[in-house]
C-alpha positions as CSV (number, residue, x, y, z in Angstrom):
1,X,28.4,-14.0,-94.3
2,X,28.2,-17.2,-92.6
3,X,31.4,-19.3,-92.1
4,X,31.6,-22.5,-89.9
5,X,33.6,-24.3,-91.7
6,X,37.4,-23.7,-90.8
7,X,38.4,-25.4,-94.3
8,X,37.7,-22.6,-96.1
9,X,40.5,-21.2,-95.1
10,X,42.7,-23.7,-96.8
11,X,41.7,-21.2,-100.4
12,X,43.8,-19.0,-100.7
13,X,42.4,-16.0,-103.2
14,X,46.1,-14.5,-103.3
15,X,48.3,-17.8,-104.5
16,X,48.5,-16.7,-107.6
17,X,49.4,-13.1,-106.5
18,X,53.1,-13.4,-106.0
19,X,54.0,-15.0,-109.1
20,X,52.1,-12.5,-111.1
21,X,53.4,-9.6,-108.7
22,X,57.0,-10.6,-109.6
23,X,55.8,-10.7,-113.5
24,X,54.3,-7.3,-113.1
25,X,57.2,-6.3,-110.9
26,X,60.0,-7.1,-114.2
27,X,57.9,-5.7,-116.5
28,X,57.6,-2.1,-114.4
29,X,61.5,-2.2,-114.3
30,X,61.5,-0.2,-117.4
31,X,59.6,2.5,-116.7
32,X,60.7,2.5,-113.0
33,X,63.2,4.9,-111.3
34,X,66.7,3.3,-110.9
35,X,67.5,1.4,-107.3
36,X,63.7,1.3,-106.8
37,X,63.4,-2.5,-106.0
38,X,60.7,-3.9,-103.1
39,X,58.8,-6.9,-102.4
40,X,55.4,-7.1,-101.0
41,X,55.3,-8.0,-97.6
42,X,52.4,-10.1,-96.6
43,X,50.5,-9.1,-92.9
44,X,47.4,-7.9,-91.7
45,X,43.7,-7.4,-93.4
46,X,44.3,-5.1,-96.0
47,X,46.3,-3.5,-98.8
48,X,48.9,-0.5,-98.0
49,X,51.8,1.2,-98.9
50,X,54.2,3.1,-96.6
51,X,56.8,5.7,-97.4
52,X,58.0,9.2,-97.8
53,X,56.3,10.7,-101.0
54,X,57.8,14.0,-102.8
55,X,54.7,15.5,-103.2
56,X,51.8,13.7,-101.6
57,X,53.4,14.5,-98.1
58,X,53.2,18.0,-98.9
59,X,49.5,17.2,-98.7
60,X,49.7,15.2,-95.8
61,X,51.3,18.5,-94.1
62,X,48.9,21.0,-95.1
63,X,46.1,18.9,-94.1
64,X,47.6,18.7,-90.7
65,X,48.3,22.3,-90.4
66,X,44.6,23.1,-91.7
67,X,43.3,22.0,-88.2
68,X,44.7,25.0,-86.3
69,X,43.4,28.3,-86.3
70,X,45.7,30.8,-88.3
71,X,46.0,34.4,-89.0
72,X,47.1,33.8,-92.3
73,X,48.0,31.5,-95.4
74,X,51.6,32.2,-94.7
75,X,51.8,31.2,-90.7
76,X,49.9,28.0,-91.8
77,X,52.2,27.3,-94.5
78,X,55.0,28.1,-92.5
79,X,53.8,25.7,-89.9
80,X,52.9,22.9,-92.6
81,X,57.0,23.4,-93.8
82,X,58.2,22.4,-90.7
83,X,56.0,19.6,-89.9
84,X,57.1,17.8,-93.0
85,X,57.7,14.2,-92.1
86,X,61.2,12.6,-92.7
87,X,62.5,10.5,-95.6
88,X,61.4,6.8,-95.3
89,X,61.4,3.5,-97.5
90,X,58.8,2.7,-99.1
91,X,56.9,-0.8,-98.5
92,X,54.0,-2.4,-100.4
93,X,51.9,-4.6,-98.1
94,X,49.1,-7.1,-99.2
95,X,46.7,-8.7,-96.9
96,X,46.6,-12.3,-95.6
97,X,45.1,-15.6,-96.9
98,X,42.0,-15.5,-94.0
99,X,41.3,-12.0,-94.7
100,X,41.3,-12.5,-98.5
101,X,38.8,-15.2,-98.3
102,X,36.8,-13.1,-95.6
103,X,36.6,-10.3,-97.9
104,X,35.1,-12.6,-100.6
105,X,38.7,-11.7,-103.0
106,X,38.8,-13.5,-106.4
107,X,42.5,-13.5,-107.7
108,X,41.9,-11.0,-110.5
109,X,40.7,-8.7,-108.0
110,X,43.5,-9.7,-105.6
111,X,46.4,-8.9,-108.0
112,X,44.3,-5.6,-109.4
113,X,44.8,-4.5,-105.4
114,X,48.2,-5.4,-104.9
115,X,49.3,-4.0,-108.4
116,X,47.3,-0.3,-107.5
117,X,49.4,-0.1,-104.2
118,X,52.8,-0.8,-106.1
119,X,51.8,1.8,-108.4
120,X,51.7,4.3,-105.8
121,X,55.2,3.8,-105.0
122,X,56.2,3.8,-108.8
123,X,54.0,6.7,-109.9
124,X,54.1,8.9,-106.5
125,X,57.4,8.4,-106.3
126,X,57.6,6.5,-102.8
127,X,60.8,6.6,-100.8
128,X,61.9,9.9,-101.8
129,X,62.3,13.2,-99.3
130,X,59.1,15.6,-99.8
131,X,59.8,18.5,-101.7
132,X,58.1,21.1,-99.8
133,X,60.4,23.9,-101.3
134,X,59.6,23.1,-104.8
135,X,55.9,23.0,-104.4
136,X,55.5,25.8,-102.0
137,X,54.9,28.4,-104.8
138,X,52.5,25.9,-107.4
139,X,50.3,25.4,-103.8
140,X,49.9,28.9,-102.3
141,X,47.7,30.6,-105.1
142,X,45.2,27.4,-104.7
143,X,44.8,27.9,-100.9
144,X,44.8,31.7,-100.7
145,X,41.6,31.5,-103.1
146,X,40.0,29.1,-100.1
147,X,41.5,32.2,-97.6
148,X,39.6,35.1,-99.9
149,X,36.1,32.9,-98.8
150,X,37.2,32.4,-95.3
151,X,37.0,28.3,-95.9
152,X,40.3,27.1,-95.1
153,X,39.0,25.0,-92.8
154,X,37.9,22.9,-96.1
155,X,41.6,21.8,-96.3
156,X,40.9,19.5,-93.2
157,X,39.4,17.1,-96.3
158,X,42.4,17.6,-98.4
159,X,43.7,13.9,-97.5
160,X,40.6,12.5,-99.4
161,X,40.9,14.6,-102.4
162,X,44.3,13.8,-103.0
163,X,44.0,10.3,-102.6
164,X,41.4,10.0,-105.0
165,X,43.0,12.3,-107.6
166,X,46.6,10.2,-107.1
167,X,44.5,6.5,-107.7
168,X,43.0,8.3,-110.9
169,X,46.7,9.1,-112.2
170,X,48.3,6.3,-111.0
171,X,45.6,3.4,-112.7
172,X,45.9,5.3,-116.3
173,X,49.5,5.4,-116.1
174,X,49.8,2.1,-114.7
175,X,47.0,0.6,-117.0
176,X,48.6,2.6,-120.4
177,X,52.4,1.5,-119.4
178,X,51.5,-2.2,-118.2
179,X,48.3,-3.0,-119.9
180,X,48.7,-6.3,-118.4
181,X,47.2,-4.7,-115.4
182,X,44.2,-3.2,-116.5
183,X,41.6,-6.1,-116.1
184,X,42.6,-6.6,-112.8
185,X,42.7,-3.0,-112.0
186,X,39.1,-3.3,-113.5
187,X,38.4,-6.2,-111.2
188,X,39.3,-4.6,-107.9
189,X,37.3,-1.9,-108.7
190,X,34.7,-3.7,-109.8
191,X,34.8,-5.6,-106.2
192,X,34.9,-1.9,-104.7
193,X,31.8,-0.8,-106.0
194,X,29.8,-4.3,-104.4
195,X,31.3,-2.6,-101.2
196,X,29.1,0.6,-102.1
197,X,26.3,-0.5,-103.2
198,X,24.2,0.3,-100.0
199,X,25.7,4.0,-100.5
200,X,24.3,4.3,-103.9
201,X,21.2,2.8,-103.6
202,X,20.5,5.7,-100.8
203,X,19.9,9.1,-102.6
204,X,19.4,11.6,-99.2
205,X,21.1,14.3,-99.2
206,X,23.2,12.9,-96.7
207,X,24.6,10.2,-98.7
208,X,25.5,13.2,-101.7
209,X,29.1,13.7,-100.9
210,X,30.0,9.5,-101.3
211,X,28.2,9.9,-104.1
212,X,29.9,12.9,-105.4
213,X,33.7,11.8,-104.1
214,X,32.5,8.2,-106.3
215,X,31.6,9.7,-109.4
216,X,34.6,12.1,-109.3
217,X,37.2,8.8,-108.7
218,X,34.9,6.9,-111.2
219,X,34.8,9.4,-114.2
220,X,38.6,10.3,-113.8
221,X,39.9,6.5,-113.5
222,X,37.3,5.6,-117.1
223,X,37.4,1.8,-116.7
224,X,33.5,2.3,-117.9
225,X,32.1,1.1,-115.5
226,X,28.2,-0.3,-115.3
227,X,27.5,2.3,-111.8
228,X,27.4,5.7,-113.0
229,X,23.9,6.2,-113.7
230,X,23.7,5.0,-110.3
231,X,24.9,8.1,-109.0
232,X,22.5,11.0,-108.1
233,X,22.0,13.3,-110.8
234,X,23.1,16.0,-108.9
235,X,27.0,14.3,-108.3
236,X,27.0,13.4,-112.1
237,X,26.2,16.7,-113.1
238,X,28.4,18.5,-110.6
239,X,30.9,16.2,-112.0
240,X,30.3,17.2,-115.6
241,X,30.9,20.8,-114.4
242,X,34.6,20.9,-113.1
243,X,35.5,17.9,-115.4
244,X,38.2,20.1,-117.2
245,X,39.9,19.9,-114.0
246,X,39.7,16.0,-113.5
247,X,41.0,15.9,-116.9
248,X,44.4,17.1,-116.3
249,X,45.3,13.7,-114.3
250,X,45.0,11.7,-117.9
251,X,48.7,11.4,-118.0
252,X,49.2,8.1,-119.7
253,X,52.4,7.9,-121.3
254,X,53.9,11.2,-120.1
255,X,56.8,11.8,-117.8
256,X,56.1,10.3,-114.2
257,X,58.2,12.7,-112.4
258,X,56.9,16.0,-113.8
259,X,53.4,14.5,-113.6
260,X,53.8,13.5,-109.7
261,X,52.7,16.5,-108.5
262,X,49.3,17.0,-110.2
263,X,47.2,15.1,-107.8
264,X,48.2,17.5,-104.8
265,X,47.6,20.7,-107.5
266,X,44.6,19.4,-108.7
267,X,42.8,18.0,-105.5
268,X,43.3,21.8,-104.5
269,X,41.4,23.5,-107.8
270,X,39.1,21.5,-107.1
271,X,38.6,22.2,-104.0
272,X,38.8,25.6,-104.4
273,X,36.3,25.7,-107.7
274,X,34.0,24.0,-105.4
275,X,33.7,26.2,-102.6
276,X,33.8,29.6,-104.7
277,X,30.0,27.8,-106.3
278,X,28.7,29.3,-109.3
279,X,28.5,25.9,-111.0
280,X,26.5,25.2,-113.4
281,X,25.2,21.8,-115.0
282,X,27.1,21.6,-118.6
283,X,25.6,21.8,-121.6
284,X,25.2,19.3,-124.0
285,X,28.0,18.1,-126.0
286,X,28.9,15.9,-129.0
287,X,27.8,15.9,-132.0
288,X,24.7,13.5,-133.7
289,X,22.0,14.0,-136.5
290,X,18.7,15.7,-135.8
291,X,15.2,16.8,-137.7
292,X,13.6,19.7,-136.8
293,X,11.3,22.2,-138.4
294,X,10.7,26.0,-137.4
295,X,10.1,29.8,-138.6
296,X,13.1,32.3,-138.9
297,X,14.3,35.3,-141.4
298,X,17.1,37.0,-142.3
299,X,20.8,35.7,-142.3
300,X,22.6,34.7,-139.6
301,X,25.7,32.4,-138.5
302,X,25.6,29.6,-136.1
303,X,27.2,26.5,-135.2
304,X,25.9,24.5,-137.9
305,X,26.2,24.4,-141.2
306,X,23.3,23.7,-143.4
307,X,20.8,25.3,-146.0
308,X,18.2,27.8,-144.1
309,X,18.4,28.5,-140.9
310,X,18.4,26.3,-137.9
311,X,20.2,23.9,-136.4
312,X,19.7,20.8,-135.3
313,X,20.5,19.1,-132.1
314,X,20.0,15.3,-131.5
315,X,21.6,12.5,-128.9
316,X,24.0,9.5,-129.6
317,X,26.1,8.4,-132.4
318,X,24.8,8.4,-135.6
319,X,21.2,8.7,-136.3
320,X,18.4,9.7,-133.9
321,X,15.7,12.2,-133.9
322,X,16.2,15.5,-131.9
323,X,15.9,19.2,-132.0
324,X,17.8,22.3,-131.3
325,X,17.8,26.0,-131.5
326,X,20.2,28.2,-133.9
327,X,20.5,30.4,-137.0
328,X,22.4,29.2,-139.6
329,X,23.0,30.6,-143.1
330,X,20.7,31.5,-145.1
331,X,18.3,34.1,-147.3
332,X,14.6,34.6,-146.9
333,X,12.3,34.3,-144.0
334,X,9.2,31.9,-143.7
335,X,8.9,28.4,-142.4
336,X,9.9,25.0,-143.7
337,X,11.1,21.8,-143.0
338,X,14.4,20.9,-143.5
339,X,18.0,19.5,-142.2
340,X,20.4,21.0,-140.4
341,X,24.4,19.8,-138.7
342,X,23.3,19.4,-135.3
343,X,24.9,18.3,-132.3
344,X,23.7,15.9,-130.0
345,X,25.9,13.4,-127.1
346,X,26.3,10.7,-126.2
347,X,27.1,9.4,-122.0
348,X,30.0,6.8,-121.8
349,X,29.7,4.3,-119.4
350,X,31.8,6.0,-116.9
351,X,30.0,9.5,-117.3
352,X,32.3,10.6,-120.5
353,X,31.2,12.2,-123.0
354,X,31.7,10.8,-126.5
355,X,31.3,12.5,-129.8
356,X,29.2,11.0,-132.4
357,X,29.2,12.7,-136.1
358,X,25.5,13.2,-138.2
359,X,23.9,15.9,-140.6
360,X,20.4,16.7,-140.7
361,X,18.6,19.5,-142.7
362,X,16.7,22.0,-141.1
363,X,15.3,25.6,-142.1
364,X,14.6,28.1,-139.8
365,X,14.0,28.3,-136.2
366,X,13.7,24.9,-134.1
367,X,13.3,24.1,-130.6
368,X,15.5,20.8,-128.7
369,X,13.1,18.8,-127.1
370,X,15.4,16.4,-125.1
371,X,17.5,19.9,-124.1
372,X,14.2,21.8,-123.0
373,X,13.0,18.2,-121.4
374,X,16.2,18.1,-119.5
375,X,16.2,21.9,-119.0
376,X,12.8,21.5,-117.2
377,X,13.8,18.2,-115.0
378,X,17.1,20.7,-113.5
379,X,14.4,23.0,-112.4
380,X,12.3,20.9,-110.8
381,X,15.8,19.5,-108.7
382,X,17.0,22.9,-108.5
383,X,19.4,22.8,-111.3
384,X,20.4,19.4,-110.2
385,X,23.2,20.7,-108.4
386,X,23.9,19.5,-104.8
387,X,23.5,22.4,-102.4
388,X,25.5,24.1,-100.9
389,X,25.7,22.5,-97.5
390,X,26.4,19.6,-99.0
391,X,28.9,20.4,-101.4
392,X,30.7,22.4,-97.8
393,X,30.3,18.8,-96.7
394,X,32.2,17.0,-99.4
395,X,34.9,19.5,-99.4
396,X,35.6,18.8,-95.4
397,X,36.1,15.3,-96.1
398,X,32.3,13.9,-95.2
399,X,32.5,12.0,-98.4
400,X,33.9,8.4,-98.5
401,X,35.3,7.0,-102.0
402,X,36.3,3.2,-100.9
403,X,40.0,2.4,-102.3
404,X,41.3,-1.1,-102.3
405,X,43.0,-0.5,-98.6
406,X,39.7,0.6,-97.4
407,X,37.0,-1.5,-98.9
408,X,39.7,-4.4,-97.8
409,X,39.5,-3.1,-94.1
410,X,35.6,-2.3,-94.2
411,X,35.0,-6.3,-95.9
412,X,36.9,-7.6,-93.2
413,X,35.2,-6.2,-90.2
414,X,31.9,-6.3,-91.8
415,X,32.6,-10.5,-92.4
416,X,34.2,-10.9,-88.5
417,X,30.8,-10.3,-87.0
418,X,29.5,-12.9,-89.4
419,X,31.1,-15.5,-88.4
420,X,30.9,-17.9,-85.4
421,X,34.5,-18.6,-84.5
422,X,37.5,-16.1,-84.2
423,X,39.7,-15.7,-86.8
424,X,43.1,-14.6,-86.4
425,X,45.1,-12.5,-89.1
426,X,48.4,-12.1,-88.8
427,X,50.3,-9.1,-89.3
428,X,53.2,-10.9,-90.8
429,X,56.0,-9.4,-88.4
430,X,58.4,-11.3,-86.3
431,X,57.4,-10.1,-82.7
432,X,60.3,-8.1,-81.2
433,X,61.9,-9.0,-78.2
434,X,63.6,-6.3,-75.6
435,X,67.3,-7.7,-74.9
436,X,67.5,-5.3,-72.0
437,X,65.4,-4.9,-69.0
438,X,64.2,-1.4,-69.0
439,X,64.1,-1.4,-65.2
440,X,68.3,-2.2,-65.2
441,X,68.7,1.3,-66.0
């Protein structure tokens, strides 16, 4: 970025932002907890909110513990409980006009940041006193699976797992209860992903856990977005593996304060999932029409359904050629030709799955060619799983997955040594002034 000319800061991306931020704001009064009121306060080069949180603190304190060395899960926890920070009021904070423009912020994207930050103080429950006590119990079977494998040191990455797993909650609730909000939430996140472009375009190893800690924020949060096959096929895949844990943060429309503490709960399964390994890339799933042709005898039951026995297996939704192995119903042995039910899948744009509905006829034995293509493609990548090192790597927090505070702050200070004059962003505070001489007393 190349700035000289000082009028450019007379655009100002965010104008719009307040009026649609006290729209947003009247419209969240319904679904928001009574005398919870705040107004953004503008400063500084990024978005933020501040507060106690109920349960997110509870992270914030066993991350902080994780750093020492302890005997046990209980001394830890122990330590965690008293080093629970105090209640505070919570605060949204959006950045300034020079910064906006620096960061190259279109209003959509603008409000989509501001309206993610008030989210976390409606849907984490901002301003309230942590409730260690409560969660103390739902935490401790997580981490003493992380003490069985002697890797409780991964708990020093906690902060980023929770943070992820609270923006995937918060931006379906937010998007399902206000759907006002949802192309702008789609807007800032489209804007994030510009910001990680270089990270997805490299595919060493040592890139793996952004790419991993990305496609985890990106399949849970399902604004379909055109990146995922951008990805490394090992982070999609590993994805795909534990996504029956990501799932349980799909909340729309359910209570907000019994939901509040599933980002803490599951940002630790998956933790510990990940480090106890074992994973494998899942199978195939959804369902599609396929032709295939094979020997078999004798009866049998499979999946399918169908005349003879086979089954069928194809890709997408509707019609399409594939094949698939089975037994199915059926008398007699020889070979044929013939249809079968089959399954095949379709991806979704964000990496989900969706199911697709086809018949095909099929008799006897039959071979899937796009599973046995894909099948040999994981060998040749070694099950297209990341490794082990660098799955330890994501789990200690090596992994970056930019939110709209931190690809804010990272737009910023990449545009500042871009320039050729100083700009000055101001944090928005009244300076404070000492009425007493420190050196009177």
């Amino acid at each position: 970025m190349s700035v000289s000319n000082d009028k450019l800061y007379n655009y100002d991306p965010m104008a719009p932002g307040s009026g649609a931020f006290k729209s947003l704001m009247r419209e969240a009064a319904i679904i928001m907890r009574e005398g919870i009121t705040f107004t953004p306060h503008r400063g500084g080069m990024t978005f933020a909110v501040s507060g106690s949180f109920p349960y997110l603190g509870v992270a914030s304190a066993i991350a902080e513990a994780s750093r020492y060395g302890w005997r046990s899960v209980d001394e830890m926890l122990a330590y965690a409980g008293s080093s629970v920070k105090p209640k505070t009021e919570s605060a949204v904070f959006y950045p300034t006009q020079e910064a906006c423009v620096m960061a190259n912020l279109d209003p959509r994207a603008g409000i989509g940041g501001l309206a993610h930050e008030a989210g976390h103080v409606i849907y984490d429950m901002a301003g309230e006193e942590v409730r260690w006590a409560e969660m103390l119990p739902r935490v401790k079977p997580l981490i003493e699976r992380l003490e069985k494998l002697g890797k409780l040191n991964t708990l020093s990455g906690l902060h980023q797992w929770v943070n992820v797993c609270a923006d995937i909650r918060l931006e379906r609730m937010l998007g399902h209860d206000l759907p006002n909000t949802a192309p702008r939430l789609k807007a800032i996140q489209s804007w994030v992903h510009e910001m990680e472009k270089s990270m997805r375009d490299d595919k060493s190893e040592n890139s793996l856990p952004s790419h991993i800690m990305c496609a985890v924020r990106d399949y849970g949060k399902g604004w379909g977005n055109p990146v995922w096959n951008e990805y490394s096929e090992e982070a999609r895949n590993l994805v795909g593996a534990v996504k029956h844990i990501i799932e349980k943060l799909w909340t729309e429309g359910q209570d907000i304060e019994k939901t509040a503490p599933l980002p803490v709960l599951v940002a630790l399964e998956l933790i510990a999932t990940l480090a106890e390994g074992g994973l494998t890339p899942p199978p195939e799933d959804g369902q599609g029409e396929g032709e295939g042709e094979g020997e078999g005898e004798g009866k049998g039951k499979g999946e399918g359904e169908g005349e003879g026995e086979g089954e069928g297996e194809g890709e997408g939704k509707g019609k399409g050629e594939g094949e698939g192995e089975g037994e199915g119903k059926g008398k007699g042995e020889g070979e044929g030709e013939g249809e079968g039910k089959g399954k095949g899948g379709e991806e979704g744009g964000n990496g989900e799955v969706r199911k697709g509905k086809g018949k095909g006829k099929g008799k006897g034995e039959v071979s899937d060619k796009k599973a046995d293509d894909d099948d040999d493609e994981a060998s040749a990548n070694g099950g297209s799983m990341p490794s082990d090192q660098a799955i330890d790597r994501t789990l200690r927090g090596y992994g970056k997955a930019l939110d709209p505070s931190s690809a804010m702050e990272e737009a910023v200070r990449k545009a500042q040594g871009g320039v050729d004059h100083q700009v000055w962003i101001d944090h928005g505070f009244d300076p404070v002034v000492s009425k007493t001489n420190p050196l009177d007393r």
